[in-house]
ZASE-623781 format. One record per atom (N, C-alpha, C, O, CB): residue number from 0; residue in three letters; x, y, z; atom name. Coordinates in steps of 0.001 Angstrom, whole numbers. Glycine has a CB too. Example, Ala and Ser with C-alpha at 12.3 -4.5 7.8 and 13.67 -1.06 7.14 Angstrom:
ATOM,0,Ala,13190,-5690,7800,N $
ATOM,0,Ala,12300,-4500,7800,CA $
ATOM,0,Ala,13200,-3300,7800,C $
ATOM,0,Ala,14236,-3319,8465,O $
ATOM,0,Ala,11308,-4473,9046,CB $
ATOM,1,Ser,12850,-2250,7080,N $
ATOM,1,Ser,13670,-1060,7140,CA $
ATOM,1,Ser,12900,30,7870,C $
ATOM,1,Ser,13409,1138,8039,O $
ATOM,1,Ser,14084,-598,5725,CB $
//
This chain:
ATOM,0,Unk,142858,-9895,-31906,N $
ATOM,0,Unk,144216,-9762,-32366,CA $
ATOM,0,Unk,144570,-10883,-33334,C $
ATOM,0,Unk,144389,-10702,-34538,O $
ATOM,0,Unk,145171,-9751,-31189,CB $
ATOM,1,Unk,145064,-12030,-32876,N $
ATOM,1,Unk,145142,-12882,-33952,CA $
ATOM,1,Unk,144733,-14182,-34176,C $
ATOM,1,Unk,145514,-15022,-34624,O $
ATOM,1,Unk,146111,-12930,-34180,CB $
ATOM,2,Unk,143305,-14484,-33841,N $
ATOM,2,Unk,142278,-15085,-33736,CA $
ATOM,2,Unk,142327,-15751,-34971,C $
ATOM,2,Unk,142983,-15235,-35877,O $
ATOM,2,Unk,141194,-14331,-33424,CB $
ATOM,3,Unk,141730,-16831,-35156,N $
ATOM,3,Unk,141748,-18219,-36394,CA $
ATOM,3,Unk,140414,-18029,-36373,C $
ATOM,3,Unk,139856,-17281,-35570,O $
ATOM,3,Unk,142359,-20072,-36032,CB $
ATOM,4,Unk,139960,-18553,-37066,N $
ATOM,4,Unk,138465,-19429,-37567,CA $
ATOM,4,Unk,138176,-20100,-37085,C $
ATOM,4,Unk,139281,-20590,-36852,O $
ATOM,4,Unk,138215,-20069,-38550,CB $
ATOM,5,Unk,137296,-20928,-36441,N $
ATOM,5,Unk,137220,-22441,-36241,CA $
ATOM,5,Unk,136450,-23619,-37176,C $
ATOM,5,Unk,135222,-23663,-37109,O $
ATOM,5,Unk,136630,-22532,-34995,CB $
ATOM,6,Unk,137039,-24408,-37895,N $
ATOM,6,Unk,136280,-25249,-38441,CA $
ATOM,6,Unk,134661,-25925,-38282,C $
ATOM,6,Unk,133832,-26278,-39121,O $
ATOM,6,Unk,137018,-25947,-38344,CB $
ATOM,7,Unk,134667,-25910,-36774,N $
ATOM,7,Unk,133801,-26797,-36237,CA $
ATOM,7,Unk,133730,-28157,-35529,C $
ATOM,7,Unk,132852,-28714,-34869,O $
ATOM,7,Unk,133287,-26900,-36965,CB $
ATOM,8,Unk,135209,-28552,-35976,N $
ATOM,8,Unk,135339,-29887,-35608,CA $
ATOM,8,Unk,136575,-29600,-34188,C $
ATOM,8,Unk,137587,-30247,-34459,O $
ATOM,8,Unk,135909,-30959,-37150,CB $
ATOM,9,Unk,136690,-29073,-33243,N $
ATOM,9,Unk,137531,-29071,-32255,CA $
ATOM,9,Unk,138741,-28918,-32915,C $
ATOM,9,Unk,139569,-29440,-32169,O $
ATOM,9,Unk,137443,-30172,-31411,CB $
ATOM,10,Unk,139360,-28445,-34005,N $
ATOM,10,Unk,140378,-28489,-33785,CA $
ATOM,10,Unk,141402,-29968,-34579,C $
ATOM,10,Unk,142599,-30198,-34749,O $
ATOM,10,Unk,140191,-28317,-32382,CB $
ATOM,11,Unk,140117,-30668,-34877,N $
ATOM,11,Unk,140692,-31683,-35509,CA $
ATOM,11,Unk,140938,-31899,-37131,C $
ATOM,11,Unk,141337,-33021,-37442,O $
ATOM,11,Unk,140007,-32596,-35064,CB $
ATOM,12,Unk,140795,-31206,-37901,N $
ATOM,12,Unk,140450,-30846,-38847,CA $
ATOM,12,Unk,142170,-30826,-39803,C $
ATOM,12,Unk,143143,-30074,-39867,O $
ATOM,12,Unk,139514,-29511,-38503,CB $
ATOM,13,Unk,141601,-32556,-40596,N $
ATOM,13,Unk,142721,-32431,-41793,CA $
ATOM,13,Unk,143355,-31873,-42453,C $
ATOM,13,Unk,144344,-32361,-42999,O $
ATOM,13,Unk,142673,-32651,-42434,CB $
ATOM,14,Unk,142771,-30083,-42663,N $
ATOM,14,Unk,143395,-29476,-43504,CA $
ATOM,14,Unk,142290,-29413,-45016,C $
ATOM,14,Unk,142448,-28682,-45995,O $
ATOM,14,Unk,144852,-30259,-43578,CB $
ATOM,15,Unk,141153,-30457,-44776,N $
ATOM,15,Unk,140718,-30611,-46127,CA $
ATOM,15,Unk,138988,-29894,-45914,C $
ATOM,15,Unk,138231,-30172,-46844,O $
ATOM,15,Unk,140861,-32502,-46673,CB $
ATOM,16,Unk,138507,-29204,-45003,N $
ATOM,16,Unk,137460,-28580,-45242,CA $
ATOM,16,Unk,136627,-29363,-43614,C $
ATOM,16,Unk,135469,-29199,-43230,O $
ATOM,16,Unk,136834,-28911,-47039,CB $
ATOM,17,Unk,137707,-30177,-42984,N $
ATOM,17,Unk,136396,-31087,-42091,CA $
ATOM,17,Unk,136060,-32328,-42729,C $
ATOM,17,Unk,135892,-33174,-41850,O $
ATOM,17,Unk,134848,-30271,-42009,CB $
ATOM,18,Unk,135886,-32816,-43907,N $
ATOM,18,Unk,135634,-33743,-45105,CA $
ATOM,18,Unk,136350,-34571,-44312,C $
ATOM,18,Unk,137319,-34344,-43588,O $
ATOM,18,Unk,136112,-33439,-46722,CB $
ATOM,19,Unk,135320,-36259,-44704,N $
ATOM,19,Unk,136991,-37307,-44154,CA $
ATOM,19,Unk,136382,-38034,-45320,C $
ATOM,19,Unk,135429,-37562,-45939,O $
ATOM,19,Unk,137324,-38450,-42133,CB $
ATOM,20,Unk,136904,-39110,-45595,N $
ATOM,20,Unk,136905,-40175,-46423,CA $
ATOM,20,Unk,137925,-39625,-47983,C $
ATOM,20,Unk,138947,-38987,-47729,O $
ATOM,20,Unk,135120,-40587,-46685,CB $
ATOM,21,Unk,137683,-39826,-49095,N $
ATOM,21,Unk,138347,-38927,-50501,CA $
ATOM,21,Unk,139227,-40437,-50397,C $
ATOM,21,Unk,138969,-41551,-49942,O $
ATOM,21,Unk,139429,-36839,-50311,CB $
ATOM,22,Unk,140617,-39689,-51210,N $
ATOM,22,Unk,141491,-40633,-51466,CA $
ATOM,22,Unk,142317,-40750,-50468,C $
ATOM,22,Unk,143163,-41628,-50640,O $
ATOM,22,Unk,142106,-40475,-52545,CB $
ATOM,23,Unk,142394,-40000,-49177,N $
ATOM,23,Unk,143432,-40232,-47954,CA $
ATOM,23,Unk,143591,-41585,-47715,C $
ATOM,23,Unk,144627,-42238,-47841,O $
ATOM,23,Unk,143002,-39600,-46592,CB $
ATOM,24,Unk,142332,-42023,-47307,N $
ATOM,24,Unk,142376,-43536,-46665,CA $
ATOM,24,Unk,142990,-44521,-47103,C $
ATOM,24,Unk,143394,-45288,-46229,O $
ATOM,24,Unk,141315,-44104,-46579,CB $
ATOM,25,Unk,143255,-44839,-48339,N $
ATOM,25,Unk,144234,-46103,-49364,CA $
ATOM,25,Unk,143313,-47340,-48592,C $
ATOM,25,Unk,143942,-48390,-48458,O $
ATOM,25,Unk,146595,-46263,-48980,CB $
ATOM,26,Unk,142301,-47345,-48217,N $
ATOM,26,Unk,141953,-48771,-46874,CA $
ATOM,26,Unk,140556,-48893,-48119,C $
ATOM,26,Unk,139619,-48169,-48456,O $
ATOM,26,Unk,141382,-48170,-44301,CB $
ATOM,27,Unk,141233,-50613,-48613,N $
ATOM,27,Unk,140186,-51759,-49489,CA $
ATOM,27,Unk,139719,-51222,-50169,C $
ATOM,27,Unk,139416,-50062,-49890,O $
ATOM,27,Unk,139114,-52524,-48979,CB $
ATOM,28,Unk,139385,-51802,-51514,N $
ATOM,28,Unk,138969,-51534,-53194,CA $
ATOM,28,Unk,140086,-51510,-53595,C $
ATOM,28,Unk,141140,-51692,-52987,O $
ATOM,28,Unk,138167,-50205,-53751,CB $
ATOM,29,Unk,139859,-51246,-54811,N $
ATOM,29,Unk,140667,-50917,-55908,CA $
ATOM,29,Unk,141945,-52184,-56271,C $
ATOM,29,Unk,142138,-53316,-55827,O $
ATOM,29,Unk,141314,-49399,-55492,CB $
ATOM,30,Unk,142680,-51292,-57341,N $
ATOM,30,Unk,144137,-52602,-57636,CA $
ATOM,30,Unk,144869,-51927,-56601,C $
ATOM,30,Unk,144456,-50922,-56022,O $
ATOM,30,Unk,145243,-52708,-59495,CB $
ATOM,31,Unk,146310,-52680,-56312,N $
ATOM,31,Unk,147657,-52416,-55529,CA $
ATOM,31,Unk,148154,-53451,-56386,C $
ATOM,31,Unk,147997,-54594,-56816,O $
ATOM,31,Unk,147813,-52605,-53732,CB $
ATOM,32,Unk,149229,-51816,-56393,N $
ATOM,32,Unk,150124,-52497,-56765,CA $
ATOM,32,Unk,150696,-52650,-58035,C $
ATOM,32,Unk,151829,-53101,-58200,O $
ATOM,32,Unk,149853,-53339,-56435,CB $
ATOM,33,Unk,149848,-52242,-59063,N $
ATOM,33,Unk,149381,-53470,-60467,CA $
ATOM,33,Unk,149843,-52300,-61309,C $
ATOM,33,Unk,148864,-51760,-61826,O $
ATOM,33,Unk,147306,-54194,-60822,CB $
ATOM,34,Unk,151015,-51701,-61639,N $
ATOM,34,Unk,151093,-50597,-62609,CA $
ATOM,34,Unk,151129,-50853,-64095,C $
ATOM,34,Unk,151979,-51690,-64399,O $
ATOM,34,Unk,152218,-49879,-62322,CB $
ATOM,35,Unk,150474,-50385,-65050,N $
ATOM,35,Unk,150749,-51040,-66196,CA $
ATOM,35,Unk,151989,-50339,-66898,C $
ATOM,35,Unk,151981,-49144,-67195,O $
ATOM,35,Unk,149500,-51076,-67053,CB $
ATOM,36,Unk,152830,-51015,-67084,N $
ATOM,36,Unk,154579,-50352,-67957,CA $
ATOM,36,Unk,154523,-50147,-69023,C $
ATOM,36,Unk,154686,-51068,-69823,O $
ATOM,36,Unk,155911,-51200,-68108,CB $
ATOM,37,Unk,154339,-49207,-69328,N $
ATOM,37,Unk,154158,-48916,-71098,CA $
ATOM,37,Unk,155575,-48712,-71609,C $
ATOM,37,Unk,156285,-47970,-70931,O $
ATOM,37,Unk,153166,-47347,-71564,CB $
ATOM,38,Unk,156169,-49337,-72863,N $
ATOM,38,Unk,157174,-49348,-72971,CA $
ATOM,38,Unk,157548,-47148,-73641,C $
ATOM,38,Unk,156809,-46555,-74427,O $
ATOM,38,Unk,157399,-50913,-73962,CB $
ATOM,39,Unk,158517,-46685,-73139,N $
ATOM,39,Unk,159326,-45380,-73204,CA $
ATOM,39,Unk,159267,-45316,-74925,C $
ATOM,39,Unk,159759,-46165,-75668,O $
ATOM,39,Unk,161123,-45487,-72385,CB $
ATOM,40,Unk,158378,-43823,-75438,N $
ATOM,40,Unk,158170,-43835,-76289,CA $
ATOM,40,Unk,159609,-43228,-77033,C $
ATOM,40,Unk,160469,-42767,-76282,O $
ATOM,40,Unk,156969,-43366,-76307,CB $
ATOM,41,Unk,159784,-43236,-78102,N $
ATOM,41,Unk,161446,-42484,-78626,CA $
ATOM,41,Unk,160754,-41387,-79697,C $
ATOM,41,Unk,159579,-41523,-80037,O $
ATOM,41,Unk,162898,-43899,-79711,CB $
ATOM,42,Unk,161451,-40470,-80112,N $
ATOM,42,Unk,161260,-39129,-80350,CA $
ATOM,42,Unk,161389,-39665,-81947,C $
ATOM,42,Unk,162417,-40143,-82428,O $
ATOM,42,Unk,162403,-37882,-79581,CB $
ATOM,43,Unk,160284,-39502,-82558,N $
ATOM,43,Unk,160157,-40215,-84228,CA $
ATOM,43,Unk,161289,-39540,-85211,C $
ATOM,43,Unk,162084,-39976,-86044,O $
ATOM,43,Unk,158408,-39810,-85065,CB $
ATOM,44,Unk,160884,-38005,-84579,N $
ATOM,44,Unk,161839,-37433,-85384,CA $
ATOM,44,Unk,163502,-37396,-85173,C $
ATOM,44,Unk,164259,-36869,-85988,O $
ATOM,44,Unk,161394,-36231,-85422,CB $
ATOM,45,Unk,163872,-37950,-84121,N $
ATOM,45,Unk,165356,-38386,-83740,CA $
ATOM,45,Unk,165444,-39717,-84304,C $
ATOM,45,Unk,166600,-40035,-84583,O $
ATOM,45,Unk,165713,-38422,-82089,CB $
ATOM,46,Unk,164478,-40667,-84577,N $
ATOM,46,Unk,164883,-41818,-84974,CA $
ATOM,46,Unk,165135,-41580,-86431,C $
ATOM,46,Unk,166265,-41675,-86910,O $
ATOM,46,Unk,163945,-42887,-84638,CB $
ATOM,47,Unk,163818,-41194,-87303,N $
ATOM,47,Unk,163601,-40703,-88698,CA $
ATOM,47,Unk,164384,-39849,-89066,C $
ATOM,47,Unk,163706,-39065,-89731,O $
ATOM,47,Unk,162466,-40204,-88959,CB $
ATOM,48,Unk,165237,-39567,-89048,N $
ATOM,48,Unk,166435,-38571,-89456,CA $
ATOM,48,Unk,165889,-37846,-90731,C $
ATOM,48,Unk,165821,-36617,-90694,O $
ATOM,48,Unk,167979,-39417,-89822,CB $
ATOM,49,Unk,165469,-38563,-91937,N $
ATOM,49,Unk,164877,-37978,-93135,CA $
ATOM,49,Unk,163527,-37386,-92433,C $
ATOM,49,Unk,163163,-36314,-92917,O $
ATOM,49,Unk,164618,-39150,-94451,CB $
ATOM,50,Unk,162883,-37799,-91585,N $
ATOM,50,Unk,161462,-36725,-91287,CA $
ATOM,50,Unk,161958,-35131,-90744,C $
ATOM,50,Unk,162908,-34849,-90013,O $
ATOM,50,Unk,160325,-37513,-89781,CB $
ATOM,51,Unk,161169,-34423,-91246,N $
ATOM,51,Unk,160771,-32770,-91127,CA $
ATOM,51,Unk,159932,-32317,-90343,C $
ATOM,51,Unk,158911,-32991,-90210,O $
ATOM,51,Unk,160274,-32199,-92187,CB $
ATOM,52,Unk,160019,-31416,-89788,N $
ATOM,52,Unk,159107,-30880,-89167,CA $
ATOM,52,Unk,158800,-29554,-90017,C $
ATOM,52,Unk,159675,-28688,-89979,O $
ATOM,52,Unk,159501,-30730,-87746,CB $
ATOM,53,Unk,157484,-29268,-90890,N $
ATOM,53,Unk,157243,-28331,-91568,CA $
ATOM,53,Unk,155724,-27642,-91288,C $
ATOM,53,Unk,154683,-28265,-91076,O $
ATOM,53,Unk,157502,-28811,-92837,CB $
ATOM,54,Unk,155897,-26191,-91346,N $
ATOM,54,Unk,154524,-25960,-90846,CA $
ATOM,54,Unk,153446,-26266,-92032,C $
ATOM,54,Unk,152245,-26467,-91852,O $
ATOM,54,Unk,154398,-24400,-90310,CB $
ATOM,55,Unk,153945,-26261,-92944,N $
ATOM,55,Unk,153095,-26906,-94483,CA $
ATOM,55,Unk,152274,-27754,-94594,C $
ATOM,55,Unk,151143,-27750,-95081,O $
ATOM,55,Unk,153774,-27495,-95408,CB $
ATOM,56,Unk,153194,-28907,-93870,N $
ATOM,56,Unk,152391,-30025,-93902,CA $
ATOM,56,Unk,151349,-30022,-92758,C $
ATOM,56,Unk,151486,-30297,-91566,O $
ATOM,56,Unk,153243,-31217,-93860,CB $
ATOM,57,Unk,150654,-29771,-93216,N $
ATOM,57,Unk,149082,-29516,-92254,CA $
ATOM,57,Unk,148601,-31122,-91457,C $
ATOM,57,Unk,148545,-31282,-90237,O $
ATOM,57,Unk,147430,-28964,-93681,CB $
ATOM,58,Unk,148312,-32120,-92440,N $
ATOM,58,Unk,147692,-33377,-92478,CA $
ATOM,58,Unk,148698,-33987,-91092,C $
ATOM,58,Unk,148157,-34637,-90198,O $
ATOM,58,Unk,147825,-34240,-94205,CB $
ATOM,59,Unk,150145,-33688,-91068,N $
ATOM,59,Unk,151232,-34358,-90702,CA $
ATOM,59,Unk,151208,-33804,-89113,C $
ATOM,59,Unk,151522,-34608,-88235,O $
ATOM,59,Unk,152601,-34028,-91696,CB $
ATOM,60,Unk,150806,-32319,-88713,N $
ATOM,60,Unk,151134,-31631,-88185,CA $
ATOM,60,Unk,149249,-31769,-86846,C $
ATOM,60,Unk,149163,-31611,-85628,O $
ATOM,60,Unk,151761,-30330,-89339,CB $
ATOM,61,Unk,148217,-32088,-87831,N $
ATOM,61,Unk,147297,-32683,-86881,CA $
ATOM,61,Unk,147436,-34285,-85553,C $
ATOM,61,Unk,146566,-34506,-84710,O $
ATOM,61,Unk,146273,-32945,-87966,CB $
ATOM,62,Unk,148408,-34941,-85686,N $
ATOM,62,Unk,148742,-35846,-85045,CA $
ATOM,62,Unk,149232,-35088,-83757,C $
ATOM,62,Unk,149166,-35555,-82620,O $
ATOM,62,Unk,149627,-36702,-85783,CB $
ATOM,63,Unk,149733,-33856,-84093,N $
ATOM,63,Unk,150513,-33488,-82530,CA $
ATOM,63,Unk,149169,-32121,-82453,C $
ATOM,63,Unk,149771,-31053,-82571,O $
ATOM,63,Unk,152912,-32759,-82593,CB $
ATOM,64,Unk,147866,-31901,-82324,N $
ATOM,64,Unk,146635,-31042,-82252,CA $
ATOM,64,Unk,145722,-32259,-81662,C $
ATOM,64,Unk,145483,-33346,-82187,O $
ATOM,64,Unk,146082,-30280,-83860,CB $
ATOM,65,Unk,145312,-31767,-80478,N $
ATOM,65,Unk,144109,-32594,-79662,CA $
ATOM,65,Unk,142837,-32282,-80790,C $
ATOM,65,Unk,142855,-31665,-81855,O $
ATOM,65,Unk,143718,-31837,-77757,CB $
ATOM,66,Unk,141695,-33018,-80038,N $
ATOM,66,Unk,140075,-33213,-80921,CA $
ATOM,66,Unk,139519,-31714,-80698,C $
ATOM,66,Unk,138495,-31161,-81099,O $
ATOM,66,Unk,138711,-34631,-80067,CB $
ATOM,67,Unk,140520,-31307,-79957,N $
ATOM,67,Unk,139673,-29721,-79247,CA $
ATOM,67,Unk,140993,-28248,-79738,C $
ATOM,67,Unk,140934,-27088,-79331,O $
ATOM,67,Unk,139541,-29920,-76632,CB $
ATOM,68,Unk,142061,-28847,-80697,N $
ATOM,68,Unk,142611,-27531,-80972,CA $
ATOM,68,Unk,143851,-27485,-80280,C $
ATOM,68,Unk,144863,-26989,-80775,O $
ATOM,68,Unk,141715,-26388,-80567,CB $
ATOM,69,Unk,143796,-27990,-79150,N $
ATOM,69,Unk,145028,-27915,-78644,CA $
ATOM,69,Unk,146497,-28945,-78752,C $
ATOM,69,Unk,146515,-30170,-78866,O $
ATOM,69,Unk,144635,-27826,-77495,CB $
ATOM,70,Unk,147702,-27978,-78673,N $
ATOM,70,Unk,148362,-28955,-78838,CA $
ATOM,70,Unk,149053,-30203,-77795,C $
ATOM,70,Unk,149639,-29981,-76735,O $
ATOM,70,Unk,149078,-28367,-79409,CB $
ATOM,71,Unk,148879,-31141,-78227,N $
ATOM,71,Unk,149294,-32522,-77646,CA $
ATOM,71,Unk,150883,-32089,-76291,C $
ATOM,71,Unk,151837,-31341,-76505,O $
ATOM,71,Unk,149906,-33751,-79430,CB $
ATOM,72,Unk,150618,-32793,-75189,N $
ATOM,72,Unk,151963,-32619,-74433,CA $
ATOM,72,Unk,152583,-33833,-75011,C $
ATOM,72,Unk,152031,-34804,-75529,O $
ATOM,72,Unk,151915,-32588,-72677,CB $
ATOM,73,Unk,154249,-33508,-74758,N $
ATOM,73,Unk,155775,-34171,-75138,CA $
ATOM,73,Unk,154968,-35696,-74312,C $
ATOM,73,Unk,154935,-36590,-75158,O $
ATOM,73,Unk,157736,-33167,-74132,CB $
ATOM,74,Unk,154424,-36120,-73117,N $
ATOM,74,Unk,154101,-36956,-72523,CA $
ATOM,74,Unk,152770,-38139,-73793,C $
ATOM,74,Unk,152463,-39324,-73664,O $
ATOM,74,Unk,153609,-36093,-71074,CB $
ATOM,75,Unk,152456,-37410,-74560,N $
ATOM,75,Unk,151163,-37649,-75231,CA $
ATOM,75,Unk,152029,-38304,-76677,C $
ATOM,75,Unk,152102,-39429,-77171,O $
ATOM,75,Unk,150013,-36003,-75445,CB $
ATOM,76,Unk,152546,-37110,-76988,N $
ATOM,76,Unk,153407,-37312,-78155,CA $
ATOM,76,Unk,154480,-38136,-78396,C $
ATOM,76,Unk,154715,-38517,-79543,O $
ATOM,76,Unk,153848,-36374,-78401,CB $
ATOM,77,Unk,155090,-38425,-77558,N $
ATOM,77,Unk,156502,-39266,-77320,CA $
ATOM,77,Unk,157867,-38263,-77924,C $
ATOM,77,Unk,159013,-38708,-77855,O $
ATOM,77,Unk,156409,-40970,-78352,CB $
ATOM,78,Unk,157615,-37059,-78434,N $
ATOM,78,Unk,158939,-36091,-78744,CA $
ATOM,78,Unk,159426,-36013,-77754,C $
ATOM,78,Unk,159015,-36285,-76626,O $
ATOM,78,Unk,158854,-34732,-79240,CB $
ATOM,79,Unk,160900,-35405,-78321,N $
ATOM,79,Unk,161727,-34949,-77374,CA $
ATOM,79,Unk,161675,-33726,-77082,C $
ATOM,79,Unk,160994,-33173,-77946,O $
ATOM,79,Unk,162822,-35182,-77597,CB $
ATOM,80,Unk,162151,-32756,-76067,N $
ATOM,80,Unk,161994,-31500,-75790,CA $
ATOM,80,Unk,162218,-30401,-77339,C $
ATOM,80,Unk,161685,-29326,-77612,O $
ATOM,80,Unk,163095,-31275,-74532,CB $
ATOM,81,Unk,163150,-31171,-78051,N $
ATOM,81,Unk,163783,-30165,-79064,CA $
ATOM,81,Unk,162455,-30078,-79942,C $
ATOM,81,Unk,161671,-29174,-80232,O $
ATOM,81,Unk,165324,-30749,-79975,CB $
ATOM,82,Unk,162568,-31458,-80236,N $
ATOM,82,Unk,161314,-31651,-81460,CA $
ATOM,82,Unk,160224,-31200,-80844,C $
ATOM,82,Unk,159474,-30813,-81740,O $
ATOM,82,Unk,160938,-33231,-82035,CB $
ATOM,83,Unk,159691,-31026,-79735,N $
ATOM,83,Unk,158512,-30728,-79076,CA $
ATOM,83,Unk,158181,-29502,-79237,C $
ATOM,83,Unk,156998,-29208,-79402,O $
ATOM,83,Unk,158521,-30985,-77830,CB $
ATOM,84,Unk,159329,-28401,-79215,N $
ATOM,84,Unk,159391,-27323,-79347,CA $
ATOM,84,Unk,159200,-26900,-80979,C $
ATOM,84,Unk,158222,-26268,-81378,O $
ATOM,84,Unk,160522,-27012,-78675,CB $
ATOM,85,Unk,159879,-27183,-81515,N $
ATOM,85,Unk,159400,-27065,-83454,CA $
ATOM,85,Unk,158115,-27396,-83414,C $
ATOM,85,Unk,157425,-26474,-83850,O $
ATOM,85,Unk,160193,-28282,-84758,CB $
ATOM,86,Unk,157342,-28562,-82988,N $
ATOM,86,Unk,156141,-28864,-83697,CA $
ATOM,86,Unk,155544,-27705,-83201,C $
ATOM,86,Unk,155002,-27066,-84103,O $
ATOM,86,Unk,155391,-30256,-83451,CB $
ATOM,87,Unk,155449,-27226,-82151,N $
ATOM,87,Unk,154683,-26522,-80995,CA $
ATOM,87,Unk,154540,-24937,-82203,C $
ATOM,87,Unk,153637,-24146,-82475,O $
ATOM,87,Unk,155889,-26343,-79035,CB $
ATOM,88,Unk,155600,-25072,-82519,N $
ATOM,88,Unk,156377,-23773,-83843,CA $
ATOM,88,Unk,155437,-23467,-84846,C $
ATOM,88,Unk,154709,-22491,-85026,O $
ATOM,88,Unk,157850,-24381,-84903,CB $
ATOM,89,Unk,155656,-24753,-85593,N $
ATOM,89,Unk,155169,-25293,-86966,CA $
ATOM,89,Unk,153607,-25056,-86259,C $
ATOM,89,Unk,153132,-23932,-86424,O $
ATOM,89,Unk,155770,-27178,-87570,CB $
ATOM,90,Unk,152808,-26027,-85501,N $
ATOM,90,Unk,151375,-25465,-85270,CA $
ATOM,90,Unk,151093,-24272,-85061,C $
ATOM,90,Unk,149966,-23824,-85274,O $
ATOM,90,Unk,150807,-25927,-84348,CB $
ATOM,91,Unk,152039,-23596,-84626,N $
ATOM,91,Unk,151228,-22018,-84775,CA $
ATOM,91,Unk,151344,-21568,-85626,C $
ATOM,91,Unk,150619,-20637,-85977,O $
ATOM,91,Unk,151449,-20953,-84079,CB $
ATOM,92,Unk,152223,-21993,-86265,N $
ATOM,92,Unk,152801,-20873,-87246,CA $
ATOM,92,Unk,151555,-21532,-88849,C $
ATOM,92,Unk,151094,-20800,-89724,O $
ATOM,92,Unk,155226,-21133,-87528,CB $
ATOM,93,Unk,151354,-22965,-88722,N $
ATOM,93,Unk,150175,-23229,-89343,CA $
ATOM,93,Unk,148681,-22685,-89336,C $
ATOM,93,Unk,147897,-22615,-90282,O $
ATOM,93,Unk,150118,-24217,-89096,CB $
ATOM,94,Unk,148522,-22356,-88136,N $
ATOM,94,Unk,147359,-22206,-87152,CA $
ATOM,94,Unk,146975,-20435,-88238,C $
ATOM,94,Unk,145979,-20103,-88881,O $
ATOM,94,Unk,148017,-22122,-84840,CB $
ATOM,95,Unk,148463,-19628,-87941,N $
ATOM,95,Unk,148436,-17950,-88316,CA $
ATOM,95,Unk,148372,-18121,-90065,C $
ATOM,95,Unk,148476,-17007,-90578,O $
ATOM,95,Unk,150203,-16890,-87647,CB $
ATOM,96,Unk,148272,-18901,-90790,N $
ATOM,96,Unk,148214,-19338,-92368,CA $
ATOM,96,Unk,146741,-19598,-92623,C $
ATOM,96,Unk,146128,-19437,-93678,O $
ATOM,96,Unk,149151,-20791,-92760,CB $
ATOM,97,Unk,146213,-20106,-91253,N $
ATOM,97,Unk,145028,-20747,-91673,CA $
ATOM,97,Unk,145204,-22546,-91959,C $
ATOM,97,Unk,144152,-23176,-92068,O $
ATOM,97,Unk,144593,-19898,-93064,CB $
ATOM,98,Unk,146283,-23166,-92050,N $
ATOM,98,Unk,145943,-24417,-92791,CA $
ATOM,98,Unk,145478,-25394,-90952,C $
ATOM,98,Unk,144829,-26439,-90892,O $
ATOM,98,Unk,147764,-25164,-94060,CB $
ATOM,99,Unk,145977,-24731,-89897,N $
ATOM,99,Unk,144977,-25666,-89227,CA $
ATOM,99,Unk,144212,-24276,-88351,C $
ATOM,99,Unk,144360,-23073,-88565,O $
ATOM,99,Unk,145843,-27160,-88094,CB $
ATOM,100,Unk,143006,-25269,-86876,N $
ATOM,100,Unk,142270,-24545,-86615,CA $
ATOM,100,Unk,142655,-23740,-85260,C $
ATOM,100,Unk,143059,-24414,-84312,O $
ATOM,100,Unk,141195,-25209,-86692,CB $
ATOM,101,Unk,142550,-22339,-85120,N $
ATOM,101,Unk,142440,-22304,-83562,CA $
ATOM,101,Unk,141802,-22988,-82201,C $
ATOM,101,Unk,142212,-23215,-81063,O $
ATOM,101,Unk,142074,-21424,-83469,CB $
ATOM,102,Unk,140500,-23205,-82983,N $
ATOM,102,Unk,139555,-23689,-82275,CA $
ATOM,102,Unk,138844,-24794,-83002,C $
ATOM,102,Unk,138749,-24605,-84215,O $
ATOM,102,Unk,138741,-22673,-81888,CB $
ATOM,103,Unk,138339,-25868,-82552,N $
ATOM,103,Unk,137590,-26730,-83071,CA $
ATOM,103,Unk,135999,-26778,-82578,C $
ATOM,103,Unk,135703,-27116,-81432,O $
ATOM,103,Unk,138286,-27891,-82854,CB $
ATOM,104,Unk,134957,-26380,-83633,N $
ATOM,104,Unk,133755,-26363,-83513,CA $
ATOM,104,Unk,132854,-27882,-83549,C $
ATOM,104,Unk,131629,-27876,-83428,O $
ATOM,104,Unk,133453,-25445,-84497,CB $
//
C-alpha cells in the first residue's frame, strides 16, 4: 500500500543520497568570514546620458555577449533592469542582421 524505499542506512539518511561529508559540514579549511566587497556597479547608461543603446553598433554591443554568444547577466554587466532589457533588444536584433554571432565557433 504505501510502502517507501529504503535507503540502506536505517532510516538515517540526510535527504542527500546516504552521502555524508559535501559542503554540509562548514567544520575546518577554507576562509570565514572574509567576503570580498566589490564596490555596487551603476548603470553606464543612466550615468552617460549622451550614450545609446543601438543595435548598429556591433563593436559596442559585444561588451554585453559572453566568449560563447551569450548574453552577459544585469549582475555581470552592472545595467539596470531598463537598460538591461534594450541591450538584450539591440543583441538580437543585431544577432537577426548578422552584425553579431549566434553562436561562437
Amino acid at each position: 500500500m504505501g510502502y517507501q524505499r529504503s535507503s540502506g542506512d536505517g532510516g538515517r539518511s540526510s535527504g542527500r543520497g546516504g552521502r555524508s561529508g559535501g559542503r554540509g559540514g562548514r567544520s575546518g579549511g577554507g576562509r570565514r568570514n572574509k567576503r570580498r566587497f566589490a564596490r555596487k556597479r551603476v548603470c553606464e547608461f543612466c550615468v552617460g546620458k549622451d550614450k545609446v543603446i543601438d543595435y548598429k553598433k556591433a563593436d559596442e554591443l559585444k561588451r554585453y555577449v559572453s566568449e560563447y554568444g551569450r548574453i552577459r547577466p544585469r549582475r555581470q554587466t552592472g545595467a539596470c533592469a531598463k537598460h538591461q532589457r534594450a541591450v538584450a533588444v539591440a543583441v538580437k536584433r543585431a544577432r537577426h542582421i548578422a552584425l553579431l554571432p549566434f553562436v561562437v565557433e
